[in-house]
Backbone as CSV, one residue per row, in Angstrom:
resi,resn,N_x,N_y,N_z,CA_x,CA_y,CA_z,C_x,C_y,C_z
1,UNK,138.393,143.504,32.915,137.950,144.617,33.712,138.292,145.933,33.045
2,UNK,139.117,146.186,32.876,140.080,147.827,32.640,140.510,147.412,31.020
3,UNK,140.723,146.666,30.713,141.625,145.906,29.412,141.213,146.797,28.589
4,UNK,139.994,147.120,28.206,139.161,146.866,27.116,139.056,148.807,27.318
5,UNK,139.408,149.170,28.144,139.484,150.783,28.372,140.770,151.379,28.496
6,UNK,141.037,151.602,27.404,142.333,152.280,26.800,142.943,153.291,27.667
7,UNK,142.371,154.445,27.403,142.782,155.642,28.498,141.863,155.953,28.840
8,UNK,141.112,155.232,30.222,140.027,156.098,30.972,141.008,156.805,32.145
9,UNK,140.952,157.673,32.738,141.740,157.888,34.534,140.983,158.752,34.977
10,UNK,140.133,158.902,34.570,139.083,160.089,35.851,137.657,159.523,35.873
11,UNK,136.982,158.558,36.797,136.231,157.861,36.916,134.775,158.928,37.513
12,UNK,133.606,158.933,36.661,132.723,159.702,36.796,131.627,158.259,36.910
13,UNK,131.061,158.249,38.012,129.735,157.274,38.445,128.777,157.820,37.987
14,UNK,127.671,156.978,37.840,126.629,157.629,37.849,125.429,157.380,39.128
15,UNK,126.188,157.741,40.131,125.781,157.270,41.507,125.889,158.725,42.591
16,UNK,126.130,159.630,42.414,126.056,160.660,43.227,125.292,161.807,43.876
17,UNK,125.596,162.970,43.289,124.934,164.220,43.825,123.630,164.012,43.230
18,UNK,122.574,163.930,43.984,120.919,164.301,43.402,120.423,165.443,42.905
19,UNK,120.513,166.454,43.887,118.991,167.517,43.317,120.472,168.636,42.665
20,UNK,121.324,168.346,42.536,122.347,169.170,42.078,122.011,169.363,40.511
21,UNK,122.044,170.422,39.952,121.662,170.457,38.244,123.320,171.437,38.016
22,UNK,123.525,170.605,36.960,124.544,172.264,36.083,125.401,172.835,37.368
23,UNK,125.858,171.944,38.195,126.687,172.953,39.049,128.077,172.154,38.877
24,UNK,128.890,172.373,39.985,130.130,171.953,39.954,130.478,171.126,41.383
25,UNK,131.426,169.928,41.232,132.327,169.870,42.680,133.459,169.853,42.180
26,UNK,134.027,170.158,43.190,135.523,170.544,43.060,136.492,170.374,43.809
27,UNK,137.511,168.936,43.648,138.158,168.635,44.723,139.531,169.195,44.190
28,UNK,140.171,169.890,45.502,141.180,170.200,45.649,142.629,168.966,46.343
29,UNK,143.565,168.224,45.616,144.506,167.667,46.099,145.814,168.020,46.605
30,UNK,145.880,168.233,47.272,147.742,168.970,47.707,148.758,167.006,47.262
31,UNK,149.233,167.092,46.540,150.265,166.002,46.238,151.588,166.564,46.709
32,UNK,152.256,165.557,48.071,153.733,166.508,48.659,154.769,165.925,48.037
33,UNK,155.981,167.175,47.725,157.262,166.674,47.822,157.799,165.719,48.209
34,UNK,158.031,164.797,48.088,158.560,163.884,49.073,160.366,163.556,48.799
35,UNK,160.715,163.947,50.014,162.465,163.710,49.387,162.681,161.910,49.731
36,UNK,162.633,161.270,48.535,163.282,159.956,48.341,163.650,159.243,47.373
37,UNK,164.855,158.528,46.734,165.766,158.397,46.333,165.349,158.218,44.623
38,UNK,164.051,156.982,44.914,163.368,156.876,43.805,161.691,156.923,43.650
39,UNK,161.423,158.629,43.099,160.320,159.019,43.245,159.050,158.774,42.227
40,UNK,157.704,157.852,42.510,157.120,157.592,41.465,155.681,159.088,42.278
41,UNK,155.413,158.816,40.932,153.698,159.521,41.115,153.021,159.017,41.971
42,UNK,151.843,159.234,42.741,150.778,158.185,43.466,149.995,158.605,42.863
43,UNK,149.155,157.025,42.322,148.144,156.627,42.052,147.250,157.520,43.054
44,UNK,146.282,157.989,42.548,144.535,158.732,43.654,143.598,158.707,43.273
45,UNK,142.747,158.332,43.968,141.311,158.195,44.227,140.595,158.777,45.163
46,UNK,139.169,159.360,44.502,138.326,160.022,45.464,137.033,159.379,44.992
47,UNK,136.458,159.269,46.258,134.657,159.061,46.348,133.974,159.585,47.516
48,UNK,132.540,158.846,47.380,131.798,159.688,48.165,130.929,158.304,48.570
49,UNK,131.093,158.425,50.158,130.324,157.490,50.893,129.281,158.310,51.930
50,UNK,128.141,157.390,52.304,127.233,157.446,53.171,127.766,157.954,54.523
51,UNK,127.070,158.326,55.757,127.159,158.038,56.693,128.090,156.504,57.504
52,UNK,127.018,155.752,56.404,127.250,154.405,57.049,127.984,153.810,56.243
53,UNK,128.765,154.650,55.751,130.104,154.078,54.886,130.544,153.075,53.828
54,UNK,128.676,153.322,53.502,128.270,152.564,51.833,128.668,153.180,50.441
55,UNK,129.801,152.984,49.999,130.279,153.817,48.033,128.490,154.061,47.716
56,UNK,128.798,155.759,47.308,127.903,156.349,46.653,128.150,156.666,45.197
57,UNK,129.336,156.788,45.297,130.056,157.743,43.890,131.459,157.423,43.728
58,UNK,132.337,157.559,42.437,133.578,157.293,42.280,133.527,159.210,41.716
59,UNK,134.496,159.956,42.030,134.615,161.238,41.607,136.001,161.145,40.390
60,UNK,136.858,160.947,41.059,137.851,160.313,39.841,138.899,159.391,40.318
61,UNK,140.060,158.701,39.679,140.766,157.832,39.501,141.836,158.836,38.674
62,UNK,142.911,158.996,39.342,144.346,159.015,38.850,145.281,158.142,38.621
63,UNK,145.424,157.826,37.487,146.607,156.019,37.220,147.349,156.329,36.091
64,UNK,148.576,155.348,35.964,149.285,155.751,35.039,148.496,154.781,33.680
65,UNK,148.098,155.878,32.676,147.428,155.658,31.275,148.624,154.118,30.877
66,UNK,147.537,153.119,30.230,148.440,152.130,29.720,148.308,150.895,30.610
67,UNK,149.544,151.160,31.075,149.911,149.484,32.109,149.695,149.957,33.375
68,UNK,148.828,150.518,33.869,148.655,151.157,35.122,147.835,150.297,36.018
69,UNK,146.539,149.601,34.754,145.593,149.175,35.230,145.813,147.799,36.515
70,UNK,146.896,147.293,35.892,147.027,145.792,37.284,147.033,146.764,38.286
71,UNK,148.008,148.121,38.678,148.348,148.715,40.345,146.815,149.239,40.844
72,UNK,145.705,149.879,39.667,145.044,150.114,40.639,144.588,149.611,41.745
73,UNK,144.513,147.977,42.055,144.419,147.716,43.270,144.998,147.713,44.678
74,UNK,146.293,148.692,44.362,146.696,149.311,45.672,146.461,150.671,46.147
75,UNK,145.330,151.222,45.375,144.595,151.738,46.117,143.112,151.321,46.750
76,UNK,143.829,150.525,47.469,142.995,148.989,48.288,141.594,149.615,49.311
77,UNK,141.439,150.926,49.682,140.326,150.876,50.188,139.217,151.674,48.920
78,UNK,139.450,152.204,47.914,138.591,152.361,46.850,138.494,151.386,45.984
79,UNK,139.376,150.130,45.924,139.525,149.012,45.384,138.541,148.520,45.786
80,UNK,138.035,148.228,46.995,137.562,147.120,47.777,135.885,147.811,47.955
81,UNK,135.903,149.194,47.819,134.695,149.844,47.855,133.820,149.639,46.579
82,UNK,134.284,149.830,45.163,134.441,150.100,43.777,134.987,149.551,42.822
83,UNK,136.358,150.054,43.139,136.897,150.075,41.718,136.773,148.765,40.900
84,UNK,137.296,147.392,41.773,137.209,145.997,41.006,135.797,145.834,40.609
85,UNK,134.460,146.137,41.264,133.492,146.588,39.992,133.016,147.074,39.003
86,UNK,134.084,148.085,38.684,133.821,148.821,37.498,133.880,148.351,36.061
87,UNK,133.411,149.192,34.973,133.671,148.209,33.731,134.036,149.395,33.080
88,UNK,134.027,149.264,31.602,133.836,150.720,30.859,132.927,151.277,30.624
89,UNK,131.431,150.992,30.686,130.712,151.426,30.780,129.798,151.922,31.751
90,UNK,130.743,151.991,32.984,130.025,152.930,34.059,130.864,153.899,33.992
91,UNK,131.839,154.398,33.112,132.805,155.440,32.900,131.962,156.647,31.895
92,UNK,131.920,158.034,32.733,130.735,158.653,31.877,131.607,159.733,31.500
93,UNK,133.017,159.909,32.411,133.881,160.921,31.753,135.989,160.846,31.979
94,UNK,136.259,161.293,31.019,137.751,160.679,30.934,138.736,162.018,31.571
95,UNK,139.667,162.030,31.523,140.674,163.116,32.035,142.184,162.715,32.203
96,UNK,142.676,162.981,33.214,144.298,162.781,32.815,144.936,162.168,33.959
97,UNK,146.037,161.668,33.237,147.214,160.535,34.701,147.730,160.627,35.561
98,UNK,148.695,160.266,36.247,148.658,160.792,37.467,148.904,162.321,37.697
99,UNK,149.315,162.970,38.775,149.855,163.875,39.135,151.077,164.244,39.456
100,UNK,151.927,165.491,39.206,153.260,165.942,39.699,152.568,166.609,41.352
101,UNK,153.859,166.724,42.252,154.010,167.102,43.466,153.117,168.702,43.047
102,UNK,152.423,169.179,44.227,151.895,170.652,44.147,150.313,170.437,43.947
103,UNK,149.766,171.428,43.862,148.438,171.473,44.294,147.444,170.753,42.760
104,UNK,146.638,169.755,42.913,146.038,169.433,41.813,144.306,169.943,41.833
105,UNK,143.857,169.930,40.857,142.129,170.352,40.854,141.435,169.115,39.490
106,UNK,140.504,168.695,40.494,139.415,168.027,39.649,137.820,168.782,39.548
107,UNK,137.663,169.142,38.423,136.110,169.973,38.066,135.736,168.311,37.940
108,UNK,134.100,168.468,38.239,133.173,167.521,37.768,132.198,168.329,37.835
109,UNK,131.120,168.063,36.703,130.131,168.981,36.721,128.571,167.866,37.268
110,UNK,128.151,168.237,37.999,127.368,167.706,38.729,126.368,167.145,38.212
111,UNK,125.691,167.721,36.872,124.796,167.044,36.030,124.871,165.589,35.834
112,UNK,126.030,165.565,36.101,126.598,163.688,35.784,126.006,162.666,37.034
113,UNK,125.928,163.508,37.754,125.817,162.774,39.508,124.254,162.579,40.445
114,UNK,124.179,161.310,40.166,122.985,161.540,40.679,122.443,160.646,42.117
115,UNK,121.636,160.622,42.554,121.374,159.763,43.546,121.435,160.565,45.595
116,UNK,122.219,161.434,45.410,122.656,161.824,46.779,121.246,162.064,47.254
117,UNK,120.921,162.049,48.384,119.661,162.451,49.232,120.121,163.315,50.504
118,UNK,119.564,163.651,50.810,119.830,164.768,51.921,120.307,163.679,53.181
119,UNK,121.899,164.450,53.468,122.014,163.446,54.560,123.629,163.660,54.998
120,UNK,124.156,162.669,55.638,125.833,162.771,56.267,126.630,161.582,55.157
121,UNK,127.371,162.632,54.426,128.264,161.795,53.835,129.868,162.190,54.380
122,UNK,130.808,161.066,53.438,131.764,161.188,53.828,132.756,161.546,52.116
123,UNK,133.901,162.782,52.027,134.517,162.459,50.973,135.934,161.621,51.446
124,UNK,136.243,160.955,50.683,137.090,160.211,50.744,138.401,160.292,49.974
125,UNK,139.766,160.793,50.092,140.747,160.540,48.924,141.774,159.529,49.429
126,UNK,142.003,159.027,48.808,143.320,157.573,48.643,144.180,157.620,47.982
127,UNK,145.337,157.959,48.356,146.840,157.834,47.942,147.956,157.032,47.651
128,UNK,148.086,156.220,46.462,149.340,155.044,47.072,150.390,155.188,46.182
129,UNK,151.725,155.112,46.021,152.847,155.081,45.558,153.725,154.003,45.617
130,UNK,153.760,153.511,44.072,155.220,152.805,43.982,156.176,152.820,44.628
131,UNK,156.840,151.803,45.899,157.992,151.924,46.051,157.724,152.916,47.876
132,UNK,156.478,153.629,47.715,156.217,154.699,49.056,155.174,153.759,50.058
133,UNK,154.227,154.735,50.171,153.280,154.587,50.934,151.567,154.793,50.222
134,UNK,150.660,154.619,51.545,149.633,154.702,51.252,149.000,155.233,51.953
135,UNK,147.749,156.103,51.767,147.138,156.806,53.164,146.078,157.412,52.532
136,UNK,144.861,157.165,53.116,143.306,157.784,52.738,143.105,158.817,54.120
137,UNK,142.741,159.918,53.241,141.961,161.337,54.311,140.330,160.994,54.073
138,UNK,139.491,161.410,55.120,138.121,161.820,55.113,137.452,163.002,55.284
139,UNK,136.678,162.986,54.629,136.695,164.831,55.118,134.838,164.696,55.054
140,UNK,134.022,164.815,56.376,133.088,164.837,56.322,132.099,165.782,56.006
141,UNK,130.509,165.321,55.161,130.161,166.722,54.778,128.774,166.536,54.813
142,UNK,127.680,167.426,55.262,126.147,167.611,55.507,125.204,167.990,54.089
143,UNK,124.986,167.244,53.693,124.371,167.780,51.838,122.866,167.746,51.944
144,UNK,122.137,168.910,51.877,120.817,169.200,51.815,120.216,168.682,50.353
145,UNK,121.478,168.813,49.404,120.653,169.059,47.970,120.248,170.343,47.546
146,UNK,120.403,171.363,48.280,120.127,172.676,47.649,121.106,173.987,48.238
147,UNK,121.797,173.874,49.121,123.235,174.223,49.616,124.493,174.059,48.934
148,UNK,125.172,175.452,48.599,126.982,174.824,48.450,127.214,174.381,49.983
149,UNK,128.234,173.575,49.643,128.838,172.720,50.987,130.759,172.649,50.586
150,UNK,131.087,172.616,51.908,132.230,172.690,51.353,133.396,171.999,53.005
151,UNK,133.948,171.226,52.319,134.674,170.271,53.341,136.031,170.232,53.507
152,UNK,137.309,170.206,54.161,138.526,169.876,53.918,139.355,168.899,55.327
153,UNK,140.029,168.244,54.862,141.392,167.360,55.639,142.682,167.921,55.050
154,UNK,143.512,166.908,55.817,144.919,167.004,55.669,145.433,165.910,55.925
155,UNK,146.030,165.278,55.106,146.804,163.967,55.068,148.304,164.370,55.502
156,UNK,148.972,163.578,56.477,150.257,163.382,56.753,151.743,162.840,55.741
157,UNK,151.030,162.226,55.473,152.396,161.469,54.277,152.168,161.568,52.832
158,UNK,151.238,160.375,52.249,150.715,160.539,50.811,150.036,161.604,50.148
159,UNK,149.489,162.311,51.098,148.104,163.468,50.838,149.183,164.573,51.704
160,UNK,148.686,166.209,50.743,148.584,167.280,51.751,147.442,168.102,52.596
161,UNK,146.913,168.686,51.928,145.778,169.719,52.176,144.570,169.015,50.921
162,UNK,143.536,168.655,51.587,142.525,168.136,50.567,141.586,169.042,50.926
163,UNK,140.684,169.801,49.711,139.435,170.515,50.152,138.757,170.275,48.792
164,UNK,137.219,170.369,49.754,136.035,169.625,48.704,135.059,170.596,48.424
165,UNK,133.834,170.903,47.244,133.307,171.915,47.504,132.394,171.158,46.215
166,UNK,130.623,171.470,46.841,129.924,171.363,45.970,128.858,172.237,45.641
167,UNK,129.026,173.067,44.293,128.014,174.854,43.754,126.838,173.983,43.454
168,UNK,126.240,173.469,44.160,124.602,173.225,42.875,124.537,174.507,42.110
């Protein structure tokens, strides 16, 4: 599955935004402090589902580069959506490992993304940690295809402040 892909960690589909050309999305992650004894990174994942809560898109994958690849499956609801389908060659763009505590930003440039149709989707981020917890936010959003749109949640434990935003 992953073996054969050295350092991929920012998973770009080619399943997403449609009439979007040359623009940007841009997810915003709040990753919290957490006071406990022995602190790892969490693994994260974001995508983009339907209404009816069918995987449209993988936006990216945060994992630790290397031997990371067995844990991605505890991030078990993008696991179970995606990820154990993936290969290396639905990987269209690479980026970096996990995250430190404090606010993180993923650019994707939309040219990559295709497929969205005018309609009710959902963004999705998934959080899990060695040794912690686990916890997915949703943050729902109305996409015309020719509108910026722009969405946010707030996760309790794994997640802080998540906000989503797409410039066609």
């Amino acid at each position: 599955m992953f073996a054969k892909a050295a350092i991929w960690t920012t998973v770009l589909s080619a399943g997403a935004v449609g009439a979007a050309q040359a623009g940007t999305v841009t997810v915003d992650v709040e990753v919290p402090r957490l006071s406990v004894a022995e602190y790892h990174k969490p693994y994260v994942a974001a995508w983009i589902e339907d209404g009816a809560g069918a995987h449209k898109s993988n936006l990216f994958v945060w994992y630790q580069i290397g031997k990371g690849d067995k844990w991605l499956k505890d991030l078990r609801t993008w696991w179970r959506k995606s990820g154990r389908d993936l290969s290396a060659e639905d990987v269209s763009g690479l980026s970096s490992a996990t995250k430190a505590p404090g606010r993180q930003t993923a650019k994707i440039d939309t040219s990559a993304l295709k497929g969205l149709t005018p309609g009710d989707y959902v963004l999705n981020v998934e959080a899990a940690r060695e040794g912690g917890g686990r916890e997915v936010v949703k943050a729902p959003f109305k996409w015309d295809g020719k509108k910026a749109v722009a969405a946010s949640t707030k996760g309790t434990t794994e997640l802080g402040a998540v906000a989503f935003t797409i410039k066609p």
